[in-house]
KOLSEZA-366961 format. One record per residue: x negated, y negated, z of N, C-alpha, C in turn; residue number from 1. Coordinates in steps of 0.05 Angstrom, whole numbers, plus 5000, padded with zeros to 4 digits. Layout:
REM residues N
X; Y; Z; X; Y; Z; X; Y; Z; NUM .
...
END
This chain:
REM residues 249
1542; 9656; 0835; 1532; 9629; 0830; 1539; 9620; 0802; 1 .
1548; 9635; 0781; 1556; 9633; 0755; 1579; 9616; 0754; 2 .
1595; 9624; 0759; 1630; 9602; 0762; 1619; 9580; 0780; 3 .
1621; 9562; 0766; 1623; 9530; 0779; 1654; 9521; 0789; 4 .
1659; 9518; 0808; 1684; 9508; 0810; 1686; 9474; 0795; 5 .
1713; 9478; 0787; 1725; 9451; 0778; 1711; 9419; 0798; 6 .
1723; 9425; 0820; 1714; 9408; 0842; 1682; 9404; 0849; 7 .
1668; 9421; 0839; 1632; 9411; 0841; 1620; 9392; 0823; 8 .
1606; 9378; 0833; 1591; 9354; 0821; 1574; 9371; 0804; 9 .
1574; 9389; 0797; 1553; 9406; 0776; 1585; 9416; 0753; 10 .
1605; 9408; 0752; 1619; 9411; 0738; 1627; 9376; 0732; 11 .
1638; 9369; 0743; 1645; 9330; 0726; 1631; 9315; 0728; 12 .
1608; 9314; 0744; 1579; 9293; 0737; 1574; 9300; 0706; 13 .
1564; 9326; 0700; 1558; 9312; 0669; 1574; 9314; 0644; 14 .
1609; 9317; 0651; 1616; 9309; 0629; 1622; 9274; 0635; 15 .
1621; 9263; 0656; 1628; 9238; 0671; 1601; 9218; 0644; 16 .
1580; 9233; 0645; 1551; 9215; 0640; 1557; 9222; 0612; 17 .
1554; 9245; 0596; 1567; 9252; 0568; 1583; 9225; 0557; 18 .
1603; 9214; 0577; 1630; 9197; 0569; 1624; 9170; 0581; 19 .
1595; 9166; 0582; 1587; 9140; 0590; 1602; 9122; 0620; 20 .
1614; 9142; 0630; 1632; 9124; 0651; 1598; 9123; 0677; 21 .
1601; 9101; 0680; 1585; 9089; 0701; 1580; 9106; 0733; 22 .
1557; 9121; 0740; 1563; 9135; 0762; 1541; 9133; 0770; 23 .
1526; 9137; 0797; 1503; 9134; 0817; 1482; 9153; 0810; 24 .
1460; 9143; 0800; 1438; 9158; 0788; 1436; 9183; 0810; 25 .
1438; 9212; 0803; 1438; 9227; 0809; 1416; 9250; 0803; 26 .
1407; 9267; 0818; 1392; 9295; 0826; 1401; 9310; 0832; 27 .
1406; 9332; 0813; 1426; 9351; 0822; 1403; 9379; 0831; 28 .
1407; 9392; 0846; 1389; 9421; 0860; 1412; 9440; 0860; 29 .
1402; 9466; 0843; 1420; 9493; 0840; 1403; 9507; 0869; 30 .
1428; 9516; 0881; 1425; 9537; 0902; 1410; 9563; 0889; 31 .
1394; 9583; 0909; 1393; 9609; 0893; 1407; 9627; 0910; 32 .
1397; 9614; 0939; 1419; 9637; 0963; 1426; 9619; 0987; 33 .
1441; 9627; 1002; 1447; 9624; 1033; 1422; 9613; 1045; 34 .
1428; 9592; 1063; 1418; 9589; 1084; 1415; 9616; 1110; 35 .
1392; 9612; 1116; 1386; 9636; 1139; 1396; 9623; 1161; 36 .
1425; 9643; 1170; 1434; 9641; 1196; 1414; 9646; 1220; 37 .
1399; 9666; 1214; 1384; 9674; 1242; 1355; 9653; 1253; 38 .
1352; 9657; 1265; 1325; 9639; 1279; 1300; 9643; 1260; 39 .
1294; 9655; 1240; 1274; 9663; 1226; 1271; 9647; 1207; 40 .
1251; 9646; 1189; 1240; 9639; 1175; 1264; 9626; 1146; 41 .
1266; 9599; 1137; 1288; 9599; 1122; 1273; 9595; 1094; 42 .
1275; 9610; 1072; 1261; 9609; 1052; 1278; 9584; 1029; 43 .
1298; 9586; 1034; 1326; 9580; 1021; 1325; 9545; 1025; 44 .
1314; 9536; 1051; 1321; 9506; 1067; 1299; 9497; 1070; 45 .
1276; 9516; 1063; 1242; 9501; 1062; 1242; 9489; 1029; 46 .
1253; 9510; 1001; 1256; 9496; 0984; 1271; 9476; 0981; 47 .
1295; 9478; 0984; 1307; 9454; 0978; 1305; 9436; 0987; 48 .
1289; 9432; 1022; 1276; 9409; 1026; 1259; 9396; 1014; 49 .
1243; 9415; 0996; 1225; 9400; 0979; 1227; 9388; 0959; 50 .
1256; 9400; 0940; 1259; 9389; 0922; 1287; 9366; 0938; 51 .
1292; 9358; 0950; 1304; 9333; 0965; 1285; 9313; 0963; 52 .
1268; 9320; 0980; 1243; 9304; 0982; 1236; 9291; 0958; 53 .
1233; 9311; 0939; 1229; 9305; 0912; 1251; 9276; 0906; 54 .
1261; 9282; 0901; 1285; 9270; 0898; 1284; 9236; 0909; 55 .
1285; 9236; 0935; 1288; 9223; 0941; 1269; 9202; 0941; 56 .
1246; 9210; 0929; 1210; 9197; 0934; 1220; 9181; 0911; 57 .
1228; 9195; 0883; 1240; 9187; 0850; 1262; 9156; 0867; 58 .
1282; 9167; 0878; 1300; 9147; 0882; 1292; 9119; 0909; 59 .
1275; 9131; 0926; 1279; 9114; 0941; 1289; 9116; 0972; 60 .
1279; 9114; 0987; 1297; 9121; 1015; 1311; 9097; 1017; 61 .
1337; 9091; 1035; 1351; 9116; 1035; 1364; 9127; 1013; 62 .
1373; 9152; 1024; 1389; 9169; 1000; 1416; 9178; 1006; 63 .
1439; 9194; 0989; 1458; 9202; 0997; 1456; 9231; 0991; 64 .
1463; 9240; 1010; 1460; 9267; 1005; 1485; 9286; 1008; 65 .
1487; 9304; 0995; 1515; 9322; 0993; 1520; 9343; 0984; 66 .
1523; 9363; 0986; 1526; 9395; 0973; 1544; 9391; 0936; 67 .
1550; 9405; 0925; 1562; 9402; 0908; 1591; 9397; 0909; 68 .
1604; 9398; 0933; 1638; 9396; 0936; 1635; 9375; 0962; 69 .
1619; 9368; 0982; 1627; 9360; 0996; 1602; 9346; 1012; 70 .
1604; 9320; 1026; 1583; 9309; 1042; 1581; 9302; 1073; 71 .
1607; 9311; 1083; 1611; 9322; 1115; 1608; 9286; 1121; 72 .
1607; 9267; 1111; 1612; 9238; 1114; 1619; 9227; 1138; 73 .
1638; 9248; 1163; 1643; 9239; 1183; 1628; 9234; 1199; 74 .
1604; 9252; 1189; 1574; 9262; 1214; 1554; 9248; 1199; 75 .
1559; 9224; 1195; 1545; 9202; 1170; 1510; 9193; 1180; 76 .
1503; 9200; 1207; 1481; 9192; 1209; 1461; 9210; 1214; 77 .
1479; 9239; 1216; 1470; 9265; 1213; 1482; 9288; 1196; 78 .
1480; 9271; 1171; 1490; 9292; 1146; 1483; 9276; 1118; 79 .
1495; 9256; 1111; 1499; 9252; 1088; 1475; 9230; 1077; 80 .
1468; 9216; 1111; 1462; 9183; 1098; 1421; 9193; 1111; 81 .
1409; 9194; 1093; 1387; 9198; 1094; 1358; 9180; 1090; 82 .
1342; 9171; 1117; 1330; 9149; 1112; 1303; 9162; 1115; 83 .
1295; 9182; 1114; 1273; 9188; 1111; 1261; 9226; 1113; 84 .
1246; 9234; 1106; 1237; 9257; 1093; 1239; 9276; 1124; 85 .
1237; 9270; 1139; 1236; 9286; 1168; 1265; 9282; 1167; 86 .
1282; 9274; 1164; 1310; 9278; 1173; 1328; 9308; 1149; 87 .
1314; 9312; 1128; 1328; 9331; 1107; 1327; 9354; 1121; 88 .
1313; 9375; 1138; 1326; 9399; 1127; 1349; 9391; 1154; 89 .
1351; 9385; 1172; 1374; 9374; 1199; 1394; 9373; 1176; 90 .
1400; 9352; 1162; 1421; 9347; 1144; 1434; 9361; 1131; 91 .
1410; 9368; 1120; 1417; 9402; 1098; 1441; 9421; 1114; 92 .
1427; 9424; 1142; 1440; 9439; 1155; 1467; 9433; 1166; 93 .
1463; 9413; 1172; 1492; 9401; 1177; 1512; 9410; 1165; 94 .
1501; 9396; 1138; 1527; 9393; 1118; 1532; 9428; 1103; 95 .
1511; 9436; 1109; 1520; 9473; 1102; 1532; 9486; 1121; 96 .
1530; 9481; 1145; 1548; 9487; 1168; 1575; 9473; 1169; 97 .
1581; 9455; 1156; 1605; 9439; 1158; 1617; 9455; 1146; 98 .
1609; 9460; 1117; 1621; 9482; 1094; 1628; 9505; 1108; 99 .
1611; 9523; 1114; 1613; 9550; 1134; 1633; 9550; 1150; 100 .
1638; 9536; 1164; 1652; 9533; 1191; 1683; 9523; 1180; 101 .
1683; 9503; 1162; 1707; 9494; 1157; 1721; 9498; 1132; 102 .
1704; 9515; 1112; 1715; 9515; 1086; 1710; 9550; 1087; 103 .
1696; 9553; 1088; 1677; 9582; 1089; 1678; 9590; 1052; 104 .
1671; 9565; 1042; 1661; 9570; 1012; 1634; 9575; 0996; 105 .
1628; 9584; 0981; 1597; 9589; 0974; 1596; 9562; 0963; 106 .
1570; 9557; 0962; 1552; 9530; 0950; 1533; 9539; 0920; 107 .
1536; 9518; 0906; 1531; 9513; 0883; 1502; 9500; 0879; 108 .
1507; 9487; 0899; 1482; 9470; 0898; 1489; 9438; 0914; 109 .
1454; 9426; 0907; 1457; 9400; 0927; 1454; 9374; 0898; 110 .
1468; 9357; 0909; 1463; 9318; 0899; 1440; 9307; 0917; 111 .
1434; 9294; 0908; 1416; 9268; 0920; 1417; 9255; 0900; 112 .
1428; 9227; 0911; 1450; 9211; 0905; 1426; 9169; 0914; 113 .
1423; 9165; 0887; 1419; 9134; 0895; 1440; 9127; 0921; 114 .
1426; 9111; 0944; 1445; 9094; 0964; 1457; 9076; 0950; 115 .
1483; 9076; 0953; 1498; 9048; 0940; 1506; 9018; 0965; 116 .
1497; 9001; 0966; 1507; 8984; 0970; 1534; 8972; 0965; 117 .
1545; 8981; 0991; 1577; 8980; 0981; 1589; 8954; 1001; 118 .
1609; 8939; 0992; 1628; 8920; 1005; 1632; 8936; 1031; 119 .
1628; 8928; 1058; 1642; 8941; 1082; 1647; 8921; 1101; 120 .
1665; 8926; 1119; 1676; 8906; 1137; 1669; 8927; 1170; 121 .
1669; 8941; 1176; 1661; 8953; 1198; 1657; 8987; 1195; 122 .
1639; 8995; 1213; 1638; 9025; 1214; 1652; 9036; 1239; 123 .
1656; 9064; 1226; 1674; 9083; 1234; 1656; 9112; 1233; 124 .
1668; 9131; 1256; 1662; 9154; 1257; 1631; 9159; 1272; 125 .
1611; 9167; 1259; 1588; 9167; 1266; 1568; 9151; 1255; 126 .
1576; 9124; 1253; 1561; 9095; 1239; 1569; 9092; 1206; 127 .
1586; 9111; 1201; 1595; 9100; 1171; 1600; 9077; 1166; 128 .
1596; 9061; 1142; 1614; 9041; 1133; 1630; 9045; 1125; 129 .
1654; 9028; 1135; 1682; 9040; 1119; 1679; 9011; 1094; 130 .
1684; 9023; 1076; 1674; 8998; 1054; 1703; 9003; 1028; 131 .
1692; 8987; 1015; 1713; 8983; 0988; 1717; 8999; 0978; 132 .
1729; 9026; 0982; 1741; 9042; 0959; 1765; 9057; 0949; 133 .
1763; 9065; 0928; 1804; 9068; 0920; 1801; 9097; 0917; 134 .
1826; 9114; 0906; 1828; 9143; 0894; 1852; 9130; 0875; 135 .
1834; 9141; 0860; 1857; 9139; 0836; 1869; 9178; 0827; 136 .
1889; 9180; 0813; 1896; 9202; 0799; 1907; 9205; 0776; 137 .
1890; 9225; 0761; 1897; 9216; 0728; 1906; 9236; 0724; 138 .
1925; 9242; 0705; 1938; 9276; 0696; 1946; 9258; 0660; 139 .
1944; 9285; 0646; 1952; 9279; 0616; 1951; 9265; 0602; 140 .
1915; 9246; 0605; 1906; 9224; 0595; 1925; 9198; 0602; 141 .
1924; 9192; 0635; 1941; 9172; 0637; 1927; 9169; 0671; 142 .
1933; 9143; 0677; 1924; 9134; 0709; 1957; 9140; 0727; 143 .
1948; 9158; 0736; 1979; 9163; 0756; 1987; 9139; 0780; 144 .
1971; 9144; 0789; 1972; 9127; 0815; 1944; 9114; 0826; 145 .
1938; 9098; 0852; 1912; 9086; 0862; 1922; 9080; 0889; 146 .
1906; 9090; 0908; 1909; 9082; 0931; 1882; 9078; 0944; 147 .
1878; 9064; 0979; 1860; 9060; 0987; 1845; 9082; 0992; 148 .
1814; 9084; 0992; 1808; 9115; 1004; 1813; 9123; 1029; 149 .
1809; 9104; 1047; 1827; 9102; 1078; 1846; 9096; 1086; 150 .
1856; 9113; 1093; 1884; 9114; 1102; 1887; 9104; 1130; 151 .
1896; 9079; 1151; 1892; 9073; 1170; 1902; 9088; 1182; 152 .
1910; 9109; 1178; 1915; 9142; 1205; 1894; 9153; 1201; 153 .
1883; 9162; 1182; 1849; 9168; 1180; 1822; 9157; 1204; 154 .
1834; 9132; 1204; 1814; 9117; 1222; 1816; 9120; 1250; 155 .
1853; 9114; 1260; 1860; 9114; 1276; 1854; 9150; 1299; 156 .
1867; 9165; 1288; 1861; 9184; 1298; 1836; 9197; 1296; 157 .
1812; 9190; 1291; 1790; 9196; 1291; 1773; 9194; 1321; 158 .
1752; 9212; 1317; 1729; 9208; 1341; 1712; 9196; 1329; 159 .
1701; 9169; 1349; 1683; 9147; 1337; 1657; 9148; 1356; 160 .
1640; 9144; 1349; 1614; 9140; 1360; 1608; 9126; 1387; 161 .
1627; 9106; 1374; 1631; 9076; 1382; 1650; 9066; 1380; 162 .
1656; 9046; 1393; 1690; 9035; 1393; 1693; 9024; 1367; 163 .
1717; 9010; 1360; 1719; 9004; 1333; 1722; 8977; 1340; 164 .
1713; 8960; 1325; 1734; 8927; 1335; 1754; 8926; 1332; 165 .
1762; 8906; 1345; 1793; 8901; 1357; 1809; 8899; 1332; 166 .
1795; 8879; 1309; 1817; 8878; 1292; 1810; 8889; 1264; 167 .
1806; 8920; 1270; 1787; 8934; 1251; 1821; 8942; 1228; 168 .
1843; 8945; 1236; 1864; 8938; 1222; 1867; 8917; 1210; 169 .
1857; 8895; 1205; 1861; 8879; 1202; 1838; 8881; 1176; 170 .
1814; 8879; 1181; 1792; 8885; 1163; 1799; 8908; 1144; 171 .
1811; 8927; 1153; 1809; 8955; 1131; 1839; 8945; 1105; 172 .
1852; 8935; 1121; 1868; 8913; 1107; 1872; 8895; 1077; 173 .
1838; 8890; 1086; 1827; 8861; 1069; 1804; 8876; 1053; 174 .
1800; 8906; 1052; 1786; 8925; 1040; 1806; 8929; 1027; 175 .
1821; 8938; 1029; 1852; 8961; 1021; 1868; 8948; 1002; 176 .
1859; 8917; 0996; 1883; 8900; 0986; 1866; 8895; 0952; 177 .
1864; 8914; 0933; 1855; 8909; 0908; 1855; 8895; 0895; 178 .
1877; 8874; 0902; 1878; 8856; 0886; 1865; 8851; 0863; 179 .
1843; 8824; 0857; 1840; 8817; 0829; 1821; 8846; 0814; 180 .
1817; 8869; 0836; 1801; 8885; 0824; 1814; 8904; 0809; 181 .
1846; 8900; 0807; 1853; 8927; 0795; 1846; 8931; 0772; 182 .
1851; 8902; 0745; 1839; 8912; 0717; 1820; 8927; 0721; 183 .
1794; 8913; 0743; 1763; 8934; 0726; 1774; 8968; 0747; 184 .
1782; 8968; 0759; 1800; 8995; 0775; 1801; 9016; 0757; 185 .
1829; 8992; 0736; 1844; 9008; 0720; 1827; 9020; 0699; 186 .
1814; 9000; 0685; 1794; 9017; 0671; 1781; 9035; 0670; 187 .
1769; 9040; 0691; 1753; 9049; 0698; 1766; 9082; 0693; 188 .
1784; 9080; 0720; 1804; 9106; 0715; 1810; 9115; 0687; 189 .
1822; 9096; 0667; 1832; 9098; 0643; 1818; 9113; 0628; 190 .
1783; 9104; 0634; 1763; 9118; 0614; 1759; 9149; 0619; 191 .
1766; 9150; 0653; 1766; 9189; 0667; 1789; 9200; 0653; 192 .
1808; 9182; 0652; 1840; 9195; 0644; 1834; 9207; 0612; 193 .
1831; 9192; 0594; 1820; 9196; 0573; 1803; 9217; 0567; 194 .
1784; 9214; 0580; 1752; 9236; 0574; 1763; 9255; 0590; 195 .
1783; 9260; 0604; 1787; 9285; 0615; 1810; 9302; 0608; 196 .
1829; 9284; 0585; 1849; 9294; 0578; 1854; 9317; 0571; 197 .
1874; 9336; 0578; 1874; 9365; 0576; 1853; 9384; 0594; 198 .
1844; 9370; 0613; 1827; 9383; 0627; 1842; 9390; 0656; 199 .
1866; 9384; 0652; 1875; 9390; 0690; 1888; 9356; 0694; 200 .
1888; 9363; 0729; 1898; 9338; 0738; 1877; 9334; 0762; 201 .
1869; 9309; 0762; 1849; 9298; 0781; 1852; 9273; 0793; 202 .
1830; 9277; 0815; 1832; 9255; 0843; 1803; 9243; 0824; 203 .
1802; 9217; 0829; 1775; 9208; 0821; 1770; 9185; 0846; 204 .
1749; 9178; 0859; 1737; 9171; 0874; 1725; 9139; 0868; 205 .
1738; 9116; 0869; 1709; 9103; 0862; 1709; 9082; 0879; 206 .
1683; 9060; 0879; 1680; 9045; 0891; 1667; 9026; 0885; 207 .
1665; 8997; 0904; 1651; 8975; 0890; 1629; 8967; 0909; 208 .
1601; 8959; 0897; 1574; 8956; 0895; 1581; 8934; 0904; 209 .
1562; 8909; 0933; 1557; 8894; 0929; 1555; 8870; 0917; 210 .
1532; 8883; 0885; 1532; 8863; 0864; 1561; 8868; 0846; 211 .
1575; 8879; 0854; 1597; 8883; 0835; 1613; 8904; 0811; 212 .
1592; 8920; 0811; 1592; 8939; 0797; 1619; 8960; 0810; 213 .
1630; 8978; 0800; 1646; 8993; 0795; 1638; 9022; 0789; 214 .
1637; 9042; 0800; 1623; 9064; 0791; 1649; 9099; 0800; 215 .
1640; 9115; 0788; 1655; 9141; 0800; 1641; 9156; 0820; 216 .
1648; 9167; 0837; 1626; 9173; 0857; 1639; 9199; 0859; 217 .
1661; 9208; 0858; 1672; 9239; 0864; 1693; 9245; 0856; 218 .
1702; 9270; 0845; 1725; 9274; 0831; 1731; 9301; 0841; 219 .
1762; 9315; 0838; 1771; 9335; 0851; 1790; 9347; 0830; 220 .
1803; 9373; 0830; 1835; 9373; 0815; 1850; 9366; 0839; 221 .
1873; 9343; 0818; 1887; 9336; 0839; 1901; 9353; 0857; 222 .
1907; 9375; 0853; 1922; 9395; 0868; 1912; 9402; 0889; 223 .
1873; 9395; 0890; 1872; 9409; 0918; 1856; 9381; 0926; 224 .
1876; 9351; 0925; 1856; 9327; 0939; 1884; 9309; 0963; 225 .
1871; 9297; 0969; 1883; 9284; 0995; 1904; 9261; 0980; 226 .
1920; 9260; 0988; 1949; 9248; 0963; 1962; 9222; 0987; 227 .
1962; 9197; 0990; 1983; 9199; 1005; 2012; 9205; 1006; 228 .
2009; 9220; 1031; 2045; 9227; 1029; 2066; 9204; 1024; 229 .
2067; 9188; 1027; 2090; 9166; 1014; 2086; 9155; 0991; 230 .
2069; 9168; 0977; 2064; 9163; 0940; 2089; 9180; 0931; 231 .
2104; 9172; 0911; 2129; 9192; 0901; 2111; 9215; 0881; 232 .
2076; 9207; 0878; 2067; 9232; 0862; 2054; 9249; 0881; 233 .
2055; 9250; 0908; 2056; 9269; 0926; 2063; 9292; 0924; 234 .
2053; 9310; 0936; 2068; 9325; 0935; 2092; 9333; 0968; 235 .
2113; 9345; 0961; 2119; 9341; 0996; 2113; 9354; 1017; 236 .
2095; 9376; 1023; 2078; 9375; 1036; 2055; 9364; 1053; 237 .
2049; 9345; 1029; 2028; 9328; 1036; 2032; 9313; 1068; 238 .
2060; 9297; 1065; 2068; 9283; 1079; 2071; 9303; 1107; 239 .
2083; 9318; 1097; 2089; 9345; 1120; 2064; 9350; 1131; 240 .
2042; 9348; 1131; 2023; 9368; 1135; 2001; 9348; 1151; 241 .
2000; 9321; 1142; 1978; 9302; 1150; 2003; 9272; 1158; 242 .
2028; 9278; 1153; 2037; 9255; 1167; 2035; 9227; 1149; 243 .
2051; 9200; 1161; 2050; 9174; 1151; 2022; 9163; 1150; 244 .
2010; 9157; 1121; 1979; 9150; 1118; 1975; 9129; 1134; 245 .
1994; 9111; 1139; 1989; 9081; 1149; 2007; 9080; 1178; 246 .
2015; 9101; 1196; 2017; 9108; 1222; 1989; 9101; 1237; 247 .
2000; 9083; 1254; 1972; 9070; 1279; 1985; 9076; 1302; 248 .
1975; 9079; 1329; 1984; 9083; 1349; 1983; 9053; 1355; 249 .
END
């Protein structure tokens, strides 16, 4: 439990707040052990429900909820997006079984995360909003690149809850198109590129509020984050491995 990976929100949340860059009032909870696989008694998922709870009473229902590397986002109405105190330890579980099953990495610990009100044009997956957000990548105190966070192959080949609307291409589109937002974008990035200089190379995450605001919500080293493959700072694999980002059937 001592080594924090690079990639945990218990590693760039607080040099992020240190460097004043703008991010979603956060609760961070240190793991002490494993969740109990067996049918018995879970000592491990009764605390941290409580301090969730905690958490979330401070912030407000709803909440966002997420392990330290990851928030299983696909299973959005049974994992991440949390509207009340009987739904946490289900969630908890979720999203530690997501880990288990698909990463098989140890955990650091949990976020509980202010809900943000974000720009969205329709939901995807298991009631997500697919809403306004970019990835940027910064290496050697510099903004590399910026792309949409959804990739319309992302969408397309997905299992949905629910159908998607007809002209949900069309909408993810008019999300995807940054336009007048790139200055506050760029900045934004510029200030991670900066404050992180000599620290590696990284994916940074961000997105836009409603009222307008601009915030960082998750960061990775770039080496182990989702790139698109027809970016020339790809790597070529990338493309190899997950295909044309903007392939629709």
């Amino acid at each position: 439990m001592s080594n924090i990976s690079e990639n945990s929100i218990f590693y760039w949340l607080p040099h992020l707040q240190r460097l004043g860059v703008p991010t979603p009032e956060t609760v961070l909870i240190k793991a002490e052990q494993p969740f109990n696989h067996g049918s018995g008694p879970d000592p491990e998922l009764n605390r941290v429900t409580e301090l969730v709870a905690e958490a979330a009473a401070k912030l407000g229902y709803p909440v966002f909820l997420r392990s330290d590397e990851t928030s299983n986002k696909h299973e959005w109405t049974n994992s991440c997006y949390v509207e009340n105190r009987g739904q946490i330890p289900s969630h908890l579980w979720s999203i530690y079984e997501m880990i288990q099953m698909s990463f098989g990495i140890g955990l650091h610990g949990w976020a509980v995360r202010e809900f943000l009100s974000l720009e969205y044009k329709f939901k995807a997956f298991q009631g997500m909003p697919v809403a306004r957000e970019f990835r940027g990548f910064v290496k050697d105190g510099e903004v590399q690149c910026i792309h949409p966070y959804w990739p319309p192959a992302s969408i397309d080949q997905a299992h949905h809850a629910e159908p998607l609307p007809e002209d949900w291409q069309t909408r993810l589109k008019e999300l995807s198109n940054i336009g007048e937002d790139r200055k506050a974008v760029d900045a934004l990035l510029e200030q991670v590129a900066k404050g992180f200089y000599g620290t590696g190379y990284w994916s940074v995450d961000v997105c836009k509020t409603v009222d307008g605001r601009w915030l960082v919500t998750d960061m990775a080293t770039g080496n182990q984050s989702y790139h698109w493959g027809t970016c020339p700072h790809a790597p070529p694999e990338m493309l190899k491995h997950y295909g044309d980002p903007e392939a629709v059937k």
